[in-house]
One Martini backbone bead per residue (centre of mass of N, CA, C, O) as a GRO file, in nm:
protein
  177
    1UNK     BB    1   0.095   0.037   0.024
    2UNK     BB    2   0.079   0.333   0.003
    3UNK     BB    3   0.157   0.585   0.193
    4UNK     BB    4  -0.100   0.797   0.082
    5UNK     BB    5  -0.275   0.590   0.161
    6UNK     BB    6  -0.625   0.545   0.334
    7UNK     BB    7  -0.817   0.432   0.545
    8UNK     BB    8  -1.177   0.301   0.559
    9UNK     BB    9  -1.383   0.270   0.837
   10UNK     BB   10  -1.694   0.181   0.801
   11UNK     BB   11  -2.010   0.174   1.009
   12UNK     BB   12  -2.337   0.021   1.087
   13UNK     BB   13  -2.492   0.184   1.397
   14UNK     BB   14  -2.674   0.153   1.658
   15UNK     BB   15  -2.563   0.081   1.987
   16UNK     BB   16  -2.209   0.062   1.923
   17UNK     BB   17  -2.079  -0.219   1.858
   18UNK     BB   18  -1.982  -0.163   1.601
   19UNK     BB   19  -1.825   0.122   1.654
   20UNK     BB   20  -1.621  -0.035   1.834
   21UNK     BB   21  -1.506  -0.239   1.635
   22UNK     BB   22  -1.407  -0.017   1.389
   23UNK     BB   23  -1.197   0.156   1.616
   24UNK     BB   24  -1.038  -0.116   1.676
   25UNK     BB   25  -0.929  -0.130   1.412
   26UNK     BB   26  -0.829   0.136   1.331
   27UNK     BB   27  -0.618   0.130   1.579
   28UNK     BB   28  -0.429  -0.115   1.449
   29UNK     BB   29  -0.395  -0.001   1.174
   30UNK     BB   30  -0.222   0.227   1.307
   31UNK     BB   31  -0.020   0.070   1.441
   32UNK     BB   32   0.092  -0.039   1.127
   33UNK     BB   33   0.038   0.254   0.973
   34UNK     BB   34  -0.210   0.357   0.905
   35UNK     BB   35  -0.421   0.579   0.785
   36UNK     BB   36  -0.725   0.661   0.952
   37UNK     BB   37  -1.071   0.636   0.896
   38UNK     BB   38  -1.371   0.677   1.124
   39UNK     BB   39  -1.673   0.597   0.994
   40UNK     BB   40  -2.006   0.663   0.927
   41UNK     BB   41  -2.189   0.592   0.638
   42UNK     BB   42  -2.339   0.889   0.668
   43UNK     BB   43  -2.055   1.053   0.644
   44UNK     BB   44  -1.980   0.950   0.323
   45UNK     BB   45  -1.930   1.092   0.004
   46UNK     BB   46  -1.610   0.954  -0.059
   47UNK     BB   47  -1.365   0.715  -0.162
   48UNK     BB   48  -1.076   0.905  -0.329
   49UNK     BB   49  -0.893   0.897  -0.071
   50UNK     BB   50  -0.923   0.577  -0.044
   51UNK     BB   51  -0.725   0.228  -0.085
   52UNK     BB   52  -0.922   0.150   0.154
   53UNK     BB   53  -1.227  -0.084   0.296
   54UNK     BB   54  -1.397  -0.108   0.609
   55UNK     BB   55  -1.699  -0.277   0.638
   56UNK     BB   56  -1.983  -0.250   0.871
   57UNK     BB   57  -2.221  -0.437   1.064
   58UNK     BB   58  -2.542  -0.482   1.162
   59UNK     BB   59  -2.733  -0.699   1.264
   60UNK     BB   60  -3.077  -0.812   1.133
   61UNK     BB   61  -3.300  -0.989   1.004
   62UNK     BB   62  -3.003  -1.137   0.860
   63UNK     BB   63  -2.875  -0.847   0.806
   64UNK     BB   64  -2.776  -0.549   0.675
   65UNK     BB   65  -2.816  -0.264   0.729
   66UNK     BB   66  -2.942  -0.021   0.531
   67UNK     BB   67  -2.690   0.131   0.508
   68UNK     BB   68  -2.479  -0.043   0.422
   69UNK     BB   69  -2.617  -0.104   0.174
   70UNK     BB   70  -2.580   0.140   0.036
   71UNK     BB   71  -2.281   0.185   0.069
   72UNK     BB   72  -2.252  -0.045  -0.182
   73UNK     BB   73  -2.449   0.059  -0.415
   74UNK     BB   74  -2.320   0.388  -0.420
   75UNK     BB   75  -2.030   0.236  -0.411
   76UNK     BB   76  -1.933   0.021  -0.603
   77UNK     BB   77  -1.705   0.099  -0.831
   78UNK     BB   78  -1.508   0.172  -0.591
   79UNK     BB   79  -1.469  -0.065  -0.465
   80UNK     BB   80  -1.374  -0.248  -0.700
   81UNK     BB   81  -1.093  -0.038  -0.683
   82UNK     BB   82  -1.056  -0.165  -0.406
   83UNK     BB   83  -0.984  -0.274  -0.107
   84UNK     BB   84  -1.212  -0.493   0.053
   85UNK     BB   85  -1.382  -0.551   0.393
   86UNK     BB   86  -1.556  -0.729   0.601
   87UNK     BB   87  -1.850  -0.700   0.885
   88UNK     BB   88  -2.004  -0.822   1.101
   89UNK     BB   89  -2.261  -0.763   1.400
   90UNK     BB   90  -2.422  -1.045   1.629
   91UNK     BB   91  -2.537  -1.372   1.714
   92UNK     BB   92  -2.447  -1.593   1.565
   93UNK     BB   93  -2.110  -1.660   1.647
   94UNK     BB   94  -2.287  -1.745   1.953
   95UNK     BB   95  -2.364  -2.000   1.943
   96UNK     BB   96  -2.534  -2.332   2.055
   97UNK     BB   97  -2.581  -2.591   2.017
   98UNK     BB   98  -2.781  -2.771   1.737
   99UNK     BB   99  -2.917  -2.489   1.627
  100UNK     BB  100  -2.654  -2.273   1.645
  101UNK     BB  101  -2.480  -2.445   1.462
  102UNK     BB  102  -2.697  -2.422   1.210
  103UNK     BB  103  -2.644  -2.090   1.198
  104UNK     BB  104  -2.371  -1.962   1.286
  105UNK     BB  105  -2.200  -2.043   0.994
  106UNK     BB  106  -2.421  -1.894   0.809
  107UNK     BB  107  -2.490  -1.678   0.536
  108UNK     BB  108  -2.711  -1.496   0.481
  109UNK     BB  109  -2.899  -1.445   0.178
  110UNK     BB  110  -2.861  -1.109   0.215
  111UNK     BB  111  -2.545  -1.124   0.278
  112UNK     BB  112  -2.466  -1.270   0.033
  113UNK     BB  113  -2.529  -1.082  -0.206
  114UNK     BB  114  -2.363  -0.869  -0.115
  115UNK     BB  115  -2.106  -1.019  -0.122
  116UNK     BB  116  -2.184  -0.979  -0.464
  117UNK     BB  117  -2.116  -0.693  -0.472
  118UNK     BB  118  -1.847  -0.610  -0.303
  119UNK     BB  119  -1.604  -0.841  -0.313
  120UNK     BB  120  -1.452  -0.904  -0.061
  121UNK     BB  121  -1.159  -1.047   0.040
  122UNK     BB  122  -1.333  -1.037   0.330
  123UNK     BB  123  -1.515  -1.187   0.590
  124UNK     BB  124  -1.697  -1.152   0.911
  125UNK     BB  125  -1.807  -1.261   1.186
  126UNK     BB  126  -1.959  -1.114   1.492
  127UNK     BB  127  -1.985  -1.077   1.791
  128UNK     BB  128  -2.222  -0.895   2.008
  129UNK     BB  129  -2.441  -0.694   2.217
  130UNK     BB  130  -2.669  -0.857   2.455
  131UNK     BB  131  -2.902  -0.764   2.604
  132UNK     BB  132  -3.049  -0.795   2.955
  133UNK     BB  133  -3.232  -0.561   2.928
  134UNK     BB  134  -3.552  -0.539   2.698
  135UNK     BB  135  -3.625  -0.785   2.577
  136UNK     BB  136  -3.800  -0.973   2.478
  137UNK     BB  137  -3.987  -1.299   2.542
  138UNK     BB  138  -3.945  -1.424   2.267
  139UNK     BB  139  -3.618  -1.384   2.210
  140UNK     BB  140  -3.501  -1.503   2.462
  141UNK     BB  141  -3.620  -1.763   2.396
  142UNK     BB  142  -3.463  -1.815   2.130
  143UNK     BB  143  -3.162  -1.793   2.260
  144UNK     BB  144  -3.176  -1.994   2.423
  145UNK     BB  145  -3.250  -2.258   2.173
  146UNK     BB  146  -2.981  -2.169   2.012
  147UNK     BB  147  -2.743  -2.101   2.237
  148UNK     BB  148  -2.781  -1.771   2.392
  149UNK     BB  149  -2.651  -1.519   2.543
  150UNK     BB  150  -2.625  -1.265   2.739
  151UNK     BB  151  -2.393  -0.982   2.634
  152UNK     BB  152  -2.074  -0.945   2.601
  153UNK     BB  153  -1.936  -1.110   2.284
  154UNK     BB  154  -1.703  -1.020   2.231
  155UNK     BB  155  -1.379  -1.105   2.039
  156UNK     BB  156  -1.103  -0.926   2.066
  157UNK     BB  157  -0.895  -1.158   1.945
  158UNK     BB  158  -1.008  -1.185   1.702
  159UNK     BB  159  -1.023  -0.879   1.586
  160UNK     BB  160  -0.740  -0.860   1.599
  161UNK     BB  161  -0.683  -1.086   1.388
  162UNK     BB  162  -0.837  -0.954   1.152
  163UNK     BB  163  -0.676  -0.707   1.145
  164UNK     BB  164  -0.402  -0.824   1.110
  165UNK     BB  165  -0.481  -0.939   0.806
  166UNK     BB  166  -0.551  -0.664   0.675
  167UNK     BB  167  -0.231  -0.561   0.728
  168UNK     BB  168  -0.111  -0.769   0.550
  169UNK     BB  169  -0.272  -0.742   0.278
  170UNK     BB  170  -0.143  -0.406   0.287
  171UNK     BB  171   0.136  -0.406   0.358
  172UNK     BB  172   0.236  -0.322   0.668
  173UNK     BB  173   0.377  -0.206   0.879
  174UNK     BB  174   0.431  -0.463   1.118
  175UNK     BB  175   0.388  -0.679   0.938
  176UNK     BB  176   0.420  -0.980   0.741
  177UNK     BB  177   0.529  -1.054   0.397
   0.00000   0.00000   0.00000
């Protein structure tokens, strides 16, 4: 990666769970040499300052928030043009017991969709934080059957861990070659 692009770290978060875990990449892309701006979404009116993408969204019905999904569709051509990464933050990555694994690993057909529209190097479902009040009563009880449990659940090892293989594809000082 030439010195002077910069990476773009966007992410669709209603809660903070997504941009927290966008700051904390954008954070280590910094450790690692790159020049990094973390916006929303709806912050981003060009991509041609930067040199590459982590586009990030909070799962919601199975899909990335409605954010994410246009930040691709307005941007498909830019995208193309620049390597870019995804990732999602939902419960999926959490899920235990015999129907969690069988949801856990499948990456839904919404957003497989868009990850045929983004072509993103790499994709990462991570787990986020799972309210403990407020939830109603037929969630908790799905979230049970599923074998999810509330809390933060983020893996702040897993998400350094693929920030650093982002960073390492990007070719920066102190990764890797």
């Amino acid at each position: 990666m030439a010195d002077n692009e910069r990476v773009l770290v966007v992410h669709a978060s209603e809660r903070g769970s997504t941009k927290d875990i966008a700051e904390f990449i954008g954070a280590r892309l910094r450790v690692h040499g790159a020049e990094v701006d973390v916006r929303h979404v709806k912050d981003v009116l060009d991509l041609a300052p930067y040199g590459a993408v982590v586009l990030g969204s909070a799962v919601h019905n199975r899909a990335l928030l409605p954010g994410a999904e246009f930040f691709v569709l307005r941007n498909v051509d830019a995208l193309h043009d620049r390597p870019v990464w995804l990732f999602s933050v939902g419960i999926g990555p959490s899920l235990r017991g015999p129907v969690g694994r069988l949801l856990r690993d499948k990456v839904p057909p919404k957003i497989a969709e868009l990850l045929a529209v983004a072509r993103p190097r790499d994709y990462r479902a991570f787990a986020g934080v799972v309210p403990r009040t407020g939830t109603p009563l037929l969630s908790r009880v799905l979230l049970w059957l599923c074998g999810g449990r509330p809390g933060d659940l983020r893996d702040w090892p897993a998400i350094d861990a693929w920030a650093a293989s982002v960073a390492e594809q990007l070719h920066l000082a102190g990764t890797s070659h």
